[in-house]
Backbone bond lengths (Angstrom), bond angles and torsions (degrees), N, CA, C in turn:
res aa  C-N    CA-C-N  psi(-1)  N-CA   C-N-CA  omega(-1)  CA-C   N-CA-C  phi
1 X - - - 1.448 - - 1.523 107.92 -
2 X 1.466 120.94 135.66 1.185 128.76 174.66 1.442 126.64 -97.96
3 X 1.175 111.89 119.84 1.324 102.78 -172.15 1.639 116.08 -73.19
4 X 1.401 124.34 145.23 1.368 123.76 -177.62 1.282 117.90 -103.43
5 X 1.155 113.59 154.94 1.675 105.59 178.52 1.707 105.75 -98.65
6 X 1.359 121.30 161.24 1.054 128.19 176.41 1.466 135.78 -34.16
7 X 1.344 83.49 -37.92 1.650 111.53 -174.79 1.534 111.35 -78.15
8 X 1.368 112.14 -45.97 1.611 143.05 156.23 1.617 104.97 -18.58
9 X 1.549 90.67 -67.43 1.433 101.61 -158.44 1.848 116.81 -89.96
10 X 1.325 109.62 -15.30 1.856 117.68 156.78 1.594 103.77 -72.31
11 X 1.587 118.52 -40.47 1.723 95.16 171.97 1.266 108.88 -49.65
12 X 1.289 111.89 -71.60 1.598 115.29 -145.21 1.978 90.41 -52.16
13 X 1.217 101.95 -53.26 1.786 96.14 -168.05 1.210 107.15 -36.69
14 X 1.474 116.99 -66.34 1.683 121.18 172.37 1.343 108.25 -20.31
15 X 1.671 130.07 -68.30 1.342 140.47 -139.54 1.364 86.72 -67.89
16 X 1.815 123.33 -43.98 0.880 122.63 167.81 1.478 154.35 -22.23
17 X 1.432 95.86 -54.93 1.164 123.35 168.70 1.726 122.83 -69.78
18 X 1.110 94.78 -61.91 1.956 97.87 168.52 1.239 98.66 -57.99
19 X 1.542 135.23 -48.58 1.589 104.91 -171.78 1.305 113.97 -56.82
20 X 1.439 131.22 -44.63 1.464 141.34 177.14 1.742 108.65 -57.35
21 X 1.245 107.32 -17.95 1.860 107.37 161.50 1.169 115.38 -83.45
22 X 1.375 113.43 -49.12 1.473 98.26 174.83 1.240 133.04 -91.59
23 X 1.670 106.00 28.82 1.348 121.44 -177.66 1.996 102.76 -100.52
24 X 1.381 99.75 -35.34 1.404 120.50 157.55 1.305 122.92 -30.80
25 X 1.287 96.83 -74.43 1.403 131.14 -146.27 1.833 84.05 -78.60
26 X 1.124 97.77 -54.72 1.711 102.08 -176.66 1.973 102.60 -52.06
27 X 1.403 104.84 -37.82 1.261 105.12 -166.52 1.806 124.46 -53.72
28 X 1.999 80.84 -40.14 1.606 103.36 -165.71 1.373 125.35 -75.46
29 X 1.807 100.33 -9.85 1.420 126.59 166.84 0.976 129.79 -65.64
30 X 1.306 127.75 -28.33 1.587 160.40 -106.42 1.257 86.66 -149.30
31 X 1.241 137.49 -43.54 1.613 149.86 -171.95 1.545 108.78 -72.89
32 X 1.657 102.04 -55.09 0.910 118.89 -160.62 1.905 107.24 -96.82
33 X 1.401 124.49 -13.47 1.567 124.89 137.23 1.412 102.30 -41.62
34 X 1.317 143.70 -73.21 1.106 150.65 -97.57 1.694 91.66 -119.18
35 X 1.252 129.38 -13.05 1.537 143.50 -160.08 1.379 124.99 65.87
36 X 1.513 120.16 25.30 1.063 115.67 -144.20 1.820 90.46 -111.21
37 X 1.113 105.34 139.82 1.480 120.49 -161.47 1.616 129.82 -98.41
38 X 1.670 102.02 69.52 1.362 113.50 -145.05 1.405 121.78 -38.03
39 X 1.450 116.91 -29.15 1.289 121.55 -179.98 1.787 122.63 -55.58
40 X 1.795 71.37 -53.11 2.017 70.65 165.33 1.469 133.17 -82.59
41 X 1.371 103.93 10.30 1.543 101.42 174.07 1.949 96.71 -103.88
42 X 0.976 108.26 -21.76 2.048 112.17 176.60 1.513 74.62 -75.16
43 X 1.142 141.33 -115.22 1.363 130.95 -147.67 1.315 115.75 -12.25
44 X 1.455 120.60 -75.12 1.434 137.91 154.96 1.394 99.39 -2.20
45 X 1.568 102.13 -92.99 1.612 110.45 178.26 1.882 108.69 -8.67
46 X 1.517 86.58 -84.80 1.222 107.56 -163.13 1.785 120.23 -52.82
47 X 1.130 113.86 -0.77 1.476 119.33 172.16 1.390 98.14 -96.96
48 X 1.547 121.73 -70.01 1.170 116.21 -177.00 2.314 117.58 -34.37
49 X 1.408 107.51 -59.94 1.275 105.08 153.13 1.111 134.66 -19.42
50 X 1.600 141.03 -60.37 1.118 164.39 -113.68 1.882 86.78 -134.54
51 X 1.083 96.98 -54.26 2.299 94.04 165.64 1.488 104.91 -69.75
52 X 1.108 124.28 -21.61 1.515 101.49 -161.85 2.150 98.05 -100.83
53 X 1.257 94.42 -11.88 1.659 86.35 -163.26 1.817 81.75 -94.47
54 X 1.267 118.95 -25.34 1.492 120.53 -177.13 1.948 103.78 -56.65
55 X 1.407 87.88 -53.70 1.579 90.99 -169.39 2.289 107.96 -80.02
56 X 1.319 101.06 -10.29 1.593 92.07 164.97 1.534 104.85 -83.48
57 X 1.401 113.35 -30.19 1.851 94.38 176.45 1.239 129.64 -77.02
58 X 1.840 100.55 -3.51 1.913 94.71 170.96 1.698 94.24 -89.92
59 X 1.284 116.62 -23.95 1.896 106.83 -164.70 1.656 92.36 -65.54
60 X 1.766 108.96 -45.15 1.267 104.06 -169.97 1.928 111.79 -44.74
61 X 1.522 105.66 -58.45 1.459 109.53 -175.57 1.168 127.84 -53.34
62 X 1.293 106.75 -38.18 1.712 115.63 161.37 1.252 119.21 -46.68
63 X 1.363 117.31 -45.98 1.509 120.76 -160.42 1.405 111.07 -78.28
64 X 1.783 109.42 -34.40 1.463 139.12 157.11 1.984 110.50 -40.65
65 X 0.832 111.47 -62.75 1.492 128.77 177.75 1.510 99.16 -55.22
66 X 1.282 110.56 -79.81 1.194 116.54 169.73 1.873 114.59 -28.40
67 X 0.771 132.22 -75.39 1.533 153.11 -168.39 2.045 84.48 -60.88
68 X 0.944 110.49 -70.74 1.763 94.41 170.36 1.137 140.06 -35.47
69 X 1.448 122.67 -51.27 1.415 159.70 154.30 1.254 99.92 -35.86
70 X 1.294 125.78 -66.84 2.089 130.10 -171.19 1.559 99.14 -65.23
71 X 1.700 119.63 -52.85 0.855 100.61 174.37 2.158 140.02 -92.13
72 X 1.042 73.72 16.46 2.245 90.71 149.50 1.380 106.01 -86.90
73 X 1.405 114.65 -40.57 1.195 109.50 -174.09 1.427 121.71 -53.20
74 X 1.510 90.21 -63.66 1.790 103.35 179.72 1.450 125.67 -46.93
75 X 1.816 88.01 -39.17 1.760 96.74 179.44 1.525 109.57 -64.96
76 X 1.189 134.18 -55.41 1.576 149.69 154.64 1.920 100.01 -8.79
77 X 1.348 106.07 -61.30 1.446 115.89 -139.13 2.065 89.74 -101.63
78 X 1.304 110.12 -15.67 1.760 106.61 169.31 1.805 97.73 -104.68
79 X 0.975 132.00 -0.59 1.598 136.00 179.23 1.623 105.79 -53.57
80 X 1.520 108.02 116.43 1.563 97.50 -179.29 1.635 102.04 -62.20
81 X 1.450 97.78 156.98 1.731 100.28 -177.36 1.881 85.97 -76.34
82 X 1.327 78.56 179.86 1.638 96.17 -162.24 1.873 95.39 -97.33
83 X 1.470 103.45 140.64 1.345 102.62 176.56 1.524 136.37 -114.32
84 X 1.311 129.38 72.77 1.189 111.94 -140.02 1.512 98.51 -73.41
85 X 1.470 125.62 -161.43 1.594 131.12 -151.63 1.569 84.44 -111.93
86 X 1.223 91.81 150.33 1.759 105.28 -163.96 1.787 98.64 -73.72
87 X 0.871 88.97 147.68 2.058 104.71 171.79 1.100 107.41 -78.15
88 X 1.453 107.26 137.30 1.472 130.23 -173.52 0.892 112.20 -67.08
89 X 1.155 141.50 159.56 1.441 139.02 163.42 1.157 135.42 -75.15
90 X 0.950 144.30 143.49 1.593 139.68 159.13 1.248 150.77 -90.22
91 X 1.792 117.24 106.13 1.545 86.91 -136.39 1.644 114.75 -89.45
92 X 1.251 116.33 144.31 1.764 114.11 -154.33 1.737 104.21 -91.12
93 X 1.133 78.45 136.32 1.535 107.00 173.78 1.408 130.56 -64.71
């Protein structure tokens, strides 16, 4: 492994970046050969998105609840039993 220098590593990111523009840019062309009407597919996008991050924050909470729930449980079920102080004796007659 080579280590990079700072400078090294903002080129390549840069190069990075414009390739991912003109990967875009190439994309939106491609859309627009095709008649396809980018706005309404970003809208599109963006609903579908907006359901899917909606429905990971109920799986998330569930799983949360869940993961709470096991552990009451466990704590409940490793809980030393309770000890009260031994009974006195009585002395027999």
């Amino acid at each position: 492994m080579t280590n990079k220098t700072p400078e090294e590593i903002m080129r390549e990111a840069e190069a990075l970046i414009e390739q991912t523009l003109q990967s875009l840019e190439a994309t939106s062309e491609i859309y627009r050969e095709h008649g396809l009407d980018l706005e309404k597919l970003n809208a599109l996008e963006d609903k579908y998105r907006a359901e899917a991050e909606a429905l990971f924050r109920q799986d998330m909470e569930a799983l949360e609840r869940e993961v709470a729930e096991e552990a009451a449980r466990l704590s409940f079920a490793n809980a030393a039993p309770r000890t009260t102080s031994p009974r006195r004796l009585r002395n027999m007659i």
